[in-house]
C-alpha beads as a LAMMPS data file, in Angstrom:
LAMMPS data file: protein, C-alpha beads

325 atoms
324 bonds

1 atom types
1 bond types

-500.0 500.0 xlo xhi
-500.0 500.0 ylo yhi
-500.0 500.0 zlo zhi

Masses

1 110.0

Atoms # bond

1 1 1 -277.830 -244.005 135.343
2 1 1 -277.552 -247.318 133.861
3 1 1 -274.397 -247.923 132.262
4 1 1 -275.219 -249.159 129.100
5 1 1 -276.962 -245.822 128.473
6 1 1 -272.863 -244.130 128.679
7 1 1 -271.290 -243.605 125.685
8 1 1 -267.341 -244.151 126.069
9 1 1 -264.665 -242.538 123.419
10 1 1 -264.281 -245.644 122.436
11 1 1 -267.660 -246.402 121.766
12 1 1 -268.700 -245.273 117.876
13 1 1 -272.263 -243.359 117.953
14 1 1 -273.518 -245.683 115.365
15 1 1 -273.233 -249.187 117.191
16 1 1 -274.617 -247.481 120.198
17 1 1 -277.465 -246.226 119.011
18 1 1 -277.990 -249.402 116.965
19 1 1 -277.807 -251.620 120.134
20 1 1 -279.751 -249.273 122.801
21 1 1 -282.679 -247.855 120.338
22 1 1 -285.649 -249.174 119.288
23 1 1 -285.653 -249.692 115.302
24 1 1 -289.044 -247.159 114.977
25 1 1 -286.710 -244.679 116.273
26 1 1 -283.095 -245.600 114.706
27 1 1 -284.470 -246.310 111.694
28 1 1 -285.023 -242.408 111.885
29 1 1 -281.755 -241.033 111.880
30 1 1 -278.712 -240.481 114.317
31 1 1 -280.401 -237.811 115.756
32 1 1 -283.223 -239.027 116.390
33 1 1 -281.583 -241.752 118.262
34 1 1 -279.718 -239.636 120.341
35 1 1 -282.289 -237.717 121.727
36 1 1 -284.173 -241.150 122.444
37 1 1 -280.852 -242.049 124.552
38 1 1 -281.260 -238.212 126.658
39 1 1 -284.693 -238.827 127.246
40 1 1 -284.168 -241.575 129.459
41 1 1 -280.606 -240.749 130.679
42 1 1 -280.915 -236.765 131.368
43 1 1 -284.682 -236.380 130.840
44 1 1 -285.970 -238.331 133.748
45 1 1 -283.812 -238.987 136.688
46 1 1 -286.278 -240.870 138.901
47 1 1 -284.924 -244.884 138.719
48 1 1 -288.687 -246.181 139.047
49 1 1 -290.059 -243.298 136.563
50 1 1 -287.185 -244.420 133.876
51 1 1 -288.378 -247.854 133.935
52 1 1 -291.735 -247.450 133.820
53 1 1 -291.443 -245.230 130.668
54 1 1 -288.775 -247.479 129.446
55 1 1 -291.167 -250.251 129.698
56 1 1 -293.869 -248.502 128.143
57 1 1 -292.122 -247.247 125.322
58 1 1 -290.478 -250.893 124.554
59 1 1 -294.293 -251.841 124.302
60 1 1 -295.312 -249.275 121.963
61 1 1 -292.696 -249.915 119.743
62 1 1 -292.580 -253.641 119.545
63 1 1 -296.859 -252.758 118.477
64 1 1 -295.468 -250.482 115.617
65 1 1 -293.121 -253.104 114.376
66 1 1 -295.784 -255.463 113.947
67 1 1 -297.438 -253.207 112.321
68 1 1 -294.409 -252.008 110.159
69 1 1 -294.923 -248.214 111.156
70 1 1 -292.256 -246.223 110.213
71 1 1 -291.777 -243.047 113.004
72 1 1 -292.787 -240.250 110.473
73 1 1 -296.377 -241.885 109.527
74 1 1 -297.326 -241.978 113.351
75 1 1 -300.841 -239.676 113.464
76 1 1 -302.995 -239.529 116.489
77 1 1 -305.418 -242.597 114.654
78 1 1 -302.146 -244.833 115.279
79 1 1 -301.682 -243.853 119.024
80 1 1 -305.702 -244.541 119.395
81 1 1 -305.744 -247.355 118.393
82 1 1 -303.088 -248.635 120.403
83 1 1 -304.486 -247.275 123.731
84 1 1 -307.909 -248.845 122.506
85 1 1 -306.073 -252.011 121.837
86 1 1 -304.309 -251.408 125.241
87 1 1 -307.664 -251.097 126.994
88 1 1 -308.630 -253.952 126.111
89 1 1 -305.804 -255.594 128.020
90 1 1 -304.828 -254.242 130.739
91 1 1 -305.861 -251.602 133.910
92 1 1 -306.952 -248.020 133.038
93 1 1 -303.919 -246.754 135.014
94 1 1 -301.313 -248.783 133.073
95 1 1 -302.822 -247.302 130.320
96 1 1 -302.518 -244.019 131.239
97 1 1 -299.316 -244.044 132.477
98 1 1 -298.275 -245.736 128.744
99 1 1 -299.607 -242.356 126.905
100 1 1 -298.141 -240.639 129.363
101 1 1 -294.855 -242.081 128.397
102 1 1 -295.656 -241.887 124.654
103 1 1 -296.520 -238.186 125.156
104 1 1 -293.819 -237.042 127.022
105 1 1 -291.438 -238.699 124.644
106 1 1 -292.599 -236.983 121.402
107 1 1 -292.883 -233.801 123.381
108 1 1 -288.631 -234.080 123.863
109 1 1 -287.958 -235.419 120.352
110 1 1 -290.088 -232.123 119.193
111 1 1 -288.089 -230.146 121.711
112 1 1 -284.775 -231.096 120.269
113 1 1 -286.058 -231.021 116.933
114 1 1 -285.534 -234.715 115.967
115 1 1 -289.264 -235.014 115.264
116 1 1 -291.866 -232.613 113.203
117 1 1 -295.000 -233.219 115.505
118 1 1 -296.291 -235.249 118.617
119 1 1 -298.913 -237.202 117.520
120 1 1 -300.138 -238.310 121.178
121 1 1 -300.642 -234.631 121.748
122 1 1 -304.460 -235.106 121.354
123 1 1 -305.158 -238.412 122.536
124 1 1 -307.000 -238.836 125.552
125 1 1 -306.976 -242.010 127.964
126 1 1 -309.330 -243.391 129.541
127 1 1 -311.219 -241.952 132.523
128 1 1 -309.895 -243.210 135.595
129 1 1 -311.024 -241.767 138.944
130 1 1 -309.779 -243.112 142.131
131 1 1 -311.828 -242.255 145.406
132 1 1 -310.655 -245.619 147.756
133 1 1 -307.561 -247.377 147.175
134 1 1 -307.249 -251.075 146.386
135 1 1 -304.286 -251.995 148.297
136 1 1 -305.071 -255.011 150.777
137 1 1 -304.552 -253.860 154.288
138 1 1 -303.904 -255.601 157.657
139 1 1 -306.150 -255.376 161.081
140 1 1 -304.490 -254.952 163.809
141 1 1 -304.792 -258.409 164.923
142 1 1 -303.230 -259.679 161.254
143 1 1 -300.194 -257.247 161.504
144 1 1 -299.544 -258.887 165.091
145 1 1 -299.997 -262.492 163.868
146 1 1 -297.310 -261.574 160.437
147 1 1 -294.428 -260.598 163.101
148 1 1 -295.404 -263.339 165.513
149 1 1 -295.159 -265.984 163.158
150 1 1 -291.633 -264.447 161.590
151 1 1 -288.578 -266.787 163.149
152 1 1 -286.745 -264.370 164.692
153 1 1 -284.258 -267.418 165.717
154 1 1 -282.223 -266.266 162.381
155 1 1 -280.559 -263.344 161.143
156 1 1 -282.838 -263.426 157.979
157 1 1 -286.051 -263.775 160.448
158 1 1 -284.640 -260.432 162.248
159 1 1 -284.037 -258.436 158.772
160 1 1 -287.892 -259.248 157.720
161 1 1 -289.115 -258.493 161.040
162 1 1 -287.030 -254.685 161.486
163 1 1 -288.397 -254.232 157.704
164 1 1 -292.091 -254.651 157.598
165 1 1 -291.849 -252.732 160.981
166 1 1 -290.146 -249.933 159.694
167 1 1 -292.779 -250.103 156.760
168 1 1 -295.506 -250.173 158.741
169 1 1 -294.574 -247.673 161.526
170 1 1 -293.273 -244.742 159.446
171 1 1 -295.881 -245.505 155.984
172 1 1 -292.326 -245.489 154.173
173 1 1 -292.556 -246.656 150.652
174 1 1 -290.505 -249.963 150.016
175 1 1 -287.880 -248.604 147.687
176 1 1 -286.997 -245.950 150.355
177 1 1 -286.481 -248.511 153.080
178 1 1 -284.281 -250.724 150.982
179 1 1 -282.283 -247.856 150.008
180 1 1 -281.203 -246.909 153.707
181 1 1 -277.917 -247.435 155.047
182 1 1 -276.811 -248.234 158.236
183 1 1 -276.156 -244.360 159.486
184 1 1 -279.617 -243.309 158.501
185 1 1 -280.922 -245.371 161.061
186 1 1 -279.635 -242.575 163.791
187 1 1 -280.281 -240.887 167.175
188 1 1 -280.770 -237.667 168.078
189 1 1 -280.763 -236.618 171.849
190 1 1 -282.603 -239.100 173.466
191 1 1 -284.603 -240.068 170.172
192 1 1 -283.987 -242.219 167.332
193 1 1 -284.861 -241.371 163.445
194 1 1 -284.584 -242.988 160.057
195 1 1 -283.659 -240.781 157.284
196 1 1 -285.123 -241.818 154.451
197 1 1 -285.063 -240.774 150.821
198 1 1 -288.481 -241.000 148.967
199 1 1 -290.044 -240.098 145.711
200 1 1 -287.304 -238.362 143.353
201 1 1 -284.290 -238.194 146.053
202 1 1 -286.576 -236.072 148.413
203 1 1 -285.123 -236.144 152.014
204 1 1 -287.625 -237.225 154.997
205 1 1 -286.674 -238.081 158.713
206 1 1 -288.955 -239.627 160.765
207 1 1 -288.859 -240.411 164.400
208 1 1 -288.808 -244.325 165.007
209 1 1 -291.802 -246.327 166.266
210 1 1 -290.882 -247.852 170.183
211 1 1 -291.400 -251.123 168.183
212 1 1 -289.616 -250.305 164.852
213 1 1 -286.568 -249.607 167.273
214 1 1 -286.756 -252.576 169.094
215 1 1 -286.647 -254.849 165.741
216 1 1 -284.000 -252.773 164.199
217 1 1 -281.508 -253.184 167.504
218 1 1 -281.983 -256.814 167.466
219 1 1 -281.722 -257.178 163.817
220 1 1 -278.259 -254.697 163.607
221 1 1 -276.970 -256.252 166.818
222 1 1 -277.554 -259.893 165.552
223 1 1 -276.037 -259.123 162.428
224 1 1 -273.353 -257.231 163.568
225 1 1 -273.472 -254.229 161.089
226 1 1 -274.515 -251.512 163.400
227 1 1 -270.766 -249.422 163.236
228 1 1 -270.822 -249.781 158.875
229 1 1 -272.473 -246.781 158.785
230 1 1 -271.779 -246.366 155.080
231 1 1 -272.962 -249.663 154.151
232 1 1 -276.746 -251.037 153.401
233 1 1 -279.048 -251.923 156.094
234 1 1 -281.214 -254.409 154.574
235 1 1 -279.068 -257.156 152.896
236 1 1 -279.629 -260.131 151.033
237 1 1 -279.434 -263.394 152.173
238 1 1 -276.946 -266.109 150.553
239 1 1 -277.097 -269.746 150.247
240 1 1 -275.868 -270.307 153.235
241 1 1 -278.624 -268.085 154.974
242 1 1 -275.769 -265.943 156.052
243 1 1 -276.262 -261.999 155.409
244 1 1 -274.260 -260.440 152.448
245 1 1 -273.001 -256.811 151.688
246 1 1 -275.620 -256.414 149.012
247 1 1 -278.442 -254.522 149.254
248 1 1 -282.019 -255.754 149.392
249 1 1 -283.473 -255.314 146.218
250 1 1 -287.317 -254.076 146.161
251 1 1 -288.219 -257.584 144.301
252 1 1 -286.783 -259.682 147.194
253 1 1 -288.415 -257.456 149.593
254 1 1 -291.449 -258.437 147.727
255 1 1 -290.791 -261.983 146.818
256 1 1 -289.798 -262.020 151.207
257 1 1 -293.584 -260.481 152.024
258 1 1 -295.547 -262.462 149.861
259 1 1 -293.292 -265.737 151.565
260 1 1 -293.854 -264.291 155.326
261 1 1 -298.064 -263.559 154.529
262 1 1 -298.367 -267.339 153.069
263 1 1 -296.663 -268.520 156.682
264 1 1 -299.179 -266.479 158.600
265 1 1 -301.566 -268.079 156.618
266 1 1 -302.645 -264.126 155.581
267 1 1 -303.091 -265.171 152.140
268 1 1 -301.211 -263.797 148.166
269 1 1 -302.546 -260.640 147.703
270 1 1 -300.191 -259.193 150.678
271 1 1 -297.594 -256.247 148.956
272 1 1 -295.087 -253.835 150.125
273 1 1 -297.761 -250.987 149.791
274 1 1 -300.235 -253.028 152.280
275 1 1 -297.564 -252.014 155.535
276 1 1 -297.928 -248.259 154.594
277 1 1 -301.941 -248.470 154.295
278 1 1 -301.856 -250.554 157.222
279 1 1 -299.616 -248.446 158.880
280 1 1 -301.733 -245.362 157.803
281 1 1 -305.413 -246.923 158.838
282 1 1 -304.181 -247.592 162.087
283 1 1 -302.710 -244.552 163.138
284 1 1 -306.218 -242.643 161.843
285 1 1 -307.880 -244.980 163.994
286 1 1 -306.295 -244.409 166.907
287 1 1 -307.345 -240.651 166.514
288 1 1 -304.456 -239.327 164.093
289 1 1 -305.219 -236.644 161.766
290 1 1 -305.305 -236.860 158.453
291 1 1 -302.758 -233.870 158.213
292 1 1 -300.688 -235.393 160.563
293 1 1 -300.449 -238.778 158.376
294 1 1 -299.979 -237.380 155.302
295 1 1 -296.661 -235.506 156.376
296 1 1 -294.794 -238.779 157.729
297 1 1 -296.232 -240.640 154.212
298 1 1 -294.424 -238.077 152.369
299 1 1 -297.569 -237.167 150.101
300 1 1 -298.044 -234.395 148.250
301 1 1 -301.651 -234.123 148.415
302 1 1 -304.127 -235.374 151.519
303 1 1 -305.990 -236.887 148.455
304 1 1 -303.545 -239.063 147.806
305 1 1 -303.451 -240.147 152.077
306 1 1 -307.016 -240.510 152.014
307 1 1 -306.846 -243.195 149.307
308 1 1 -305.324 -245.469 152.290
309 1 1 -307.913 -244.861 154.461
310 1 1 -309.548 -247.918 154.977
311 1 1 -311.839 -247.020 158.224
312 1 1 -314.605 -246.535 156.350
313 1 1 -314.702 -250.382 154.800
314 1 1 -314.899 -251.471 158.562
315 1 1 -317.724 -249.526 159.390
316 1 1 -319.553 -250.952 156.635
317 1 1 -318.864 -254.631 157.304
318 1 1 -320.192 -253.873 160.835
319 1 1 -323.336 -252.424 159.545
320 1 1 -323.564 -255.611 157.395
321 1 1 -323.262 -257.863 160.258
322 1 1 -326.366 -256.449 162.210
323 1 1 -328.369 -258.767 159.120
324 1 1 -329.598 -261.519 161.051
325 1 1 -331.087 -264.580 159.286

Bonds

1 1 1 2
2 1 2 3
3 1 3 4
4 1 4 5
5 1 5 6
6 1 6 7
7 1 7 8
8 1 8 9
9 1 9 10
10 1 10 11
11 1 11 12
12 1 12 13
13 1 13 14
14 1 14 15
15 1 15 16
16 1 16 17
17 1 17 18
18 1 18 19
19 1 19 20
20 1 20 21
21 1 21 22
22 1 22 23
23 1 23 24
24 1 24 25
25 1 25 26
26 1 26 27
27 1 27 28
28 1 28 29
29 1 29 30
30 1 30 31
31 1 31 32
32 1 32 33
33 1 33 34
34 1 34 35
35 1 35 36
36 1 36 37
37 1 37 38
38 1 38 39
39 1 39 40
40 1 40 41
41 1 41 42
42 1 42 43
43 1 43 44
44 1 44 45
45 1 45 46
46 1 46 47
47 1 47 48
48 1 48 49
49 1 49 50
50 1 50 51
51 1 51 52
52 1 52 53
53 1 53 54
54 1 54 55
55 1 55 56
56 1 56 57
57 1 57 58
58 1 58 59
59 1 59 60
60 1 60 61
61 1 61 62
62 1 62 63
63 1 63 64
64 1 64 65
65 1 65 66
66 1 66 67
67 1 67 68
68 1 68 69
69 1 69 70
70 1 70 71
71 1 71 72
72 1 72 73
73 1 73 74
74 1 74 75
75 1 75 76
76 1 76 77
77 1 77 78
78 1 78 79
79 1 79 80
80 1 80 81
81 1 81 82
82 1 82 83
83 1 83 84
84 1 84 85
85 1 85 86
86 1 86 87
87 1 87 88
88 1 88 89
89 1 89 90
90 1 90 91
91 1 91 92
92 1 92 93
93 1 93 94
94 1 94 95
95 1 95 96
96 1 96 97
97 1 97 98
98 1 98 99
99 1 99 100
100 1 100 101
101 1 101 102
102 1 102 103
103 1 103 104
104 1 104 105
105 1 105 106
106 1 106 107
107 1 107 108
108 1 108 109
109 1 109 110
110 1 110 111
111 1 111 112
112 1 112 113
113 1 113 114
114 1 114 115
115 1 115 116
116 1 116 117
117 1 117 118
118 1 118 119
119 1 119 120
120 1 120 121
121 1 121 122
122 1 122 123
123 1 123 124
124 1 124 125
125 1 125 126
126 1 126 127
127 1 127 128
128 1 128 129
129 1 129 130
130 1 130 131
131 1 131 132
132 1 132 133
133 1 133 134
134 1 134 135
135 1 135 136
136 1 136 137
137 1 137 138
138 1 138 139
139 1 139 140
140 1 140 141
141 1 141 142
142 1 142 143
143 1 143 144
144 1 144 145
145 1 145 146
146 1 146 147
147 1 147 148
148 1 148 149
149 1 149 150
150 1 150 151
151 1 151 152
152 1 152 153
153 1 153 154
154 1 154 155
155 1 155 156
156 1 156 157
157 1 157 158
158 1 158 159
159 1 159 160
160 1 160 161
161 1 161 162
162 1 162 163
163 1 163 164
164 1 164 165
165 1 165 166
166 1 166 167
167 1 167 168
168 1 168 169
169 1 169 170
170 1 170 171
171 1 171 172
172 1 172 173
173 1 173 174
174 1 174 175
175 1 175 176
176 1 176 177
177 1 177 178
178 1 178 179
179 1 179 180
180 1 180 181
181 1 181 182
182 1 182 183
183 1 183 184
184 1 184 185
185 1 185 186
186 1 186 187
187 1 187 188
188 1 188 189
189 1 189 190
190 1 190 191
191 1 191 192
192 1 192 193
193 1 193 194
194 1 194 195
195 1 195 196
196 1 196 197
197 1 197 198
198 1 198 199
199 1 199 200
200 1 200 201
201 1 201 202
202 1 202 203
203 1 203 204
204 1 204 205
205 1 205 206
206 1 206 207
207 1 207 208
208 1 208 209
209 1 209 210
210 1 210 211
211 1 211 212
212 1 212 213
213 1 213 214
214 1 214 215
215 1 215 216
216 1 216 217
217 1 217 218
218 1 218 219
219 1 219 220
220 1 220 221
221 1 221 222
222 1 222 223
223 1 223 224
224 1 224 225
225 1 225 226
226 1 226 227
227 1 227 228
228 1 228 229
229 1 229 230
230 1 230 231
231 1 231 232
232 1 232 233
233 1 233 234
234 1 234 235
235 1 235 236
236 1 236 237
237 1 237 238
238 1 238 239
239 1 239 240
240 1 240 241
241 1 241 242
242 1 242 243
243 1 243 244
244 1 244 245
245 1 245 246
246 1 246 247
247 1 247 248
248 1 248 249
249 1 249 250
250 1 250 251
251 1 251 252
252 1 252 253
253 1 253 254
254 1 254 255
255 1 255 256
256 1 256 257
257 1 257 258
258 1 258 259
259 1 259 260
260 1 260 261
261 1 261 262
262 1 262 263
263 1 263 264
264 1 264 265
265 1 265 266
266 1 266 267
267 1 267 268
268 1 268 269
269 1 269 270
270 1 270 271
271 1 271 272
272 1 272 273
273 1 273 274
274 1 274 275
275 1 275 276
276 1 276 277
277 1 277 278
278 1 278 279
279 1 279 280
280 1 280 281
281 1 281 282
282 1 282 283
283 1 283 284
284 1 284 285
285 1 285 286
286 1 286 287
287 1 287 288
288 1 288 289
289 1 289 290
290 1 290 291
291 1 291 292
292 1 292 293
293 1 293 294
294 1 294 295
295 1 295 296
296 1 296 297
297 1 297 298
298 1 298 299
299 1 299 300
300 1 300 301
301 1 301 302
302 1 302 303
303 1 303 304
304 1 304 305
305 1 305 306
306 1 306 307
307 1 307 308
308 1 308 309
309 1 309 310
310 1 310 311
311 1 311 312
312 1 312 313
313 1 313 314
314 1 314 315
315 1 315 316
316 1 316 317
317 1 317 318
318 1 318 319
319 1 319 320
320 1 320 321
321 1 321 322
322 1 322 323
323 1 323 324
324 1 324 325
């Protein structure tokens, strides 16, 4: 939880809510305020989910400012207009996922009582159907060039090399690599797993690649960290190029792939998601099931493995090629 959402003894309710709540919703009341404040801080205990409605919310509000809306005039007209205004802008996801946050909010302010009615209740979003994912992915023969061209002469060149692997070789979500420690990485019997922890805390072990275990020895040998079990795995990197104690945040991790795909000459579009599509496409075409991937991605729903799927974009391009001119 993020520590300026803690109230202290010390710390009067007034200047808190003042300094942590929008002025749509302050400008409401005390309580009001507070149950803004418990939405985010006992409502939603998902990190990424916090921010993202956190971020949404700040938008929404900073609209109604402009517009000098005061919380009890807000009628489903209002919230229209601002998802038609926000359609204009951006992606019909981001969208959604804004009402969502609008929605969900007014549905615990009605909850506790601090507010009358929801008015997003009956706004709709846009229609957004997804059948084929848009998240670049690697051949084969690309993913081989991105760790050949890594300099694994340096500590730093080892980290980014044992990461993408682990990425690509157990379709782990970045934020769930970062946030492993040393001991996770661990053997059982003759085997070796990472424990990870994905989407909202839940637990998932996964045996490691031959390759993935390879880069991770040489990267915790190199570095020296492989008996601080309690500590991160993936660290930053200071000034000096010399590993630190602090973990790898998911930005750097990004900001570190985007740096690695330019030097393999692999182009901008690369992301942390591309190594678990990649990962995913490749296993499927070397005669995985679709079962099968969909347990060691963590999904919920095939559906949502299927969207990574890319075997079918191959075929096509190969069908294209047969046009001879």
């Amino acid at each position: 939880m993020p520590q300026e959402l803690i109230a202290t003894p010390s710390t009067p309710l007034a200047s808190l809510l003042q300094a942590m709540v929008p002025t749509l919703f302050a400008a409401a009341g005390n309580n009001v305020a507070r149950r803004f404040l418990e939405f985010f801080a006992a409502e939603h205990r998902n990190p990424n989910t916090r921010a993202a409605y956190a971020q949404a919310v700040r938008q929404f509000t900073a609209w109604a400012d402009r517009h000098g809306f005061c919380l009890s005039e807000l009628t489903p007209v209002h919230i229209a207009a601002y998802v038609e205004q926000m359609g204009n802008e951006r992606a019909a996801p981001t969208v959604k996922q804004h009402l969502a946050a609008i929605r969900t909010l007014f549905d615990y302010l009605v909850r506790g009582g601090a507010c009358q009615h929801n008015p997003a209740t009956s706004v709709r979003g846009p229609k957004h159907v997804v059948k084929e994912g848009k998240t670049p992915v690697l051949t084969q023969a690309e993913a081989r060039q991105l760790f050949e061209t890594i300099d694994i002469g340096t500590v730093a060149g080892l980290r980014d090399r044992a990461l993408i692997a682990v990425m690509v070789f157990s379709f782990a979500r970045v934020g769930a690599v970062v946030g492993m420690n040393v001991e996770d990485y661990q053997q059982q019997g003759k085997r070796w797993y990472i424990a990870l922890r994905e989407k909202g805390g839940k637990p998932h072990k996964v045996p490691v690649h031959h390759k993935a275990e390879e880069y991770l020895d040489a990267y915790t040998a190199a570095a020296g960290i492989a008996d601080e079990k309690n500590t991160p795995l993936f660290r930053t990197i200071d000034c000096r190029r010399q590993l630190t104690e602090a973990r790898l945040p998911r930005q750097n991790a990004l900001a570190m792939i985007k740096r690695r795909a330019r030097q393999a000459d692999l182009g901008d579009k690369i992301c942390c998601h591309t190594f678990r599509a990649t990962g995913i496409t490749a296993y499927l075409k070397s005669g995985g099931t679709l079962e099968t991937a969909q347990r060691i991605a963590c999904h919920e729903s095939p559906r949502t493995t299927k969207l990574y799927d890319r075997r079918q974009e191959e075929v096509t391009l190969d069908e294209i090629e047969r046009i001879q001119i």
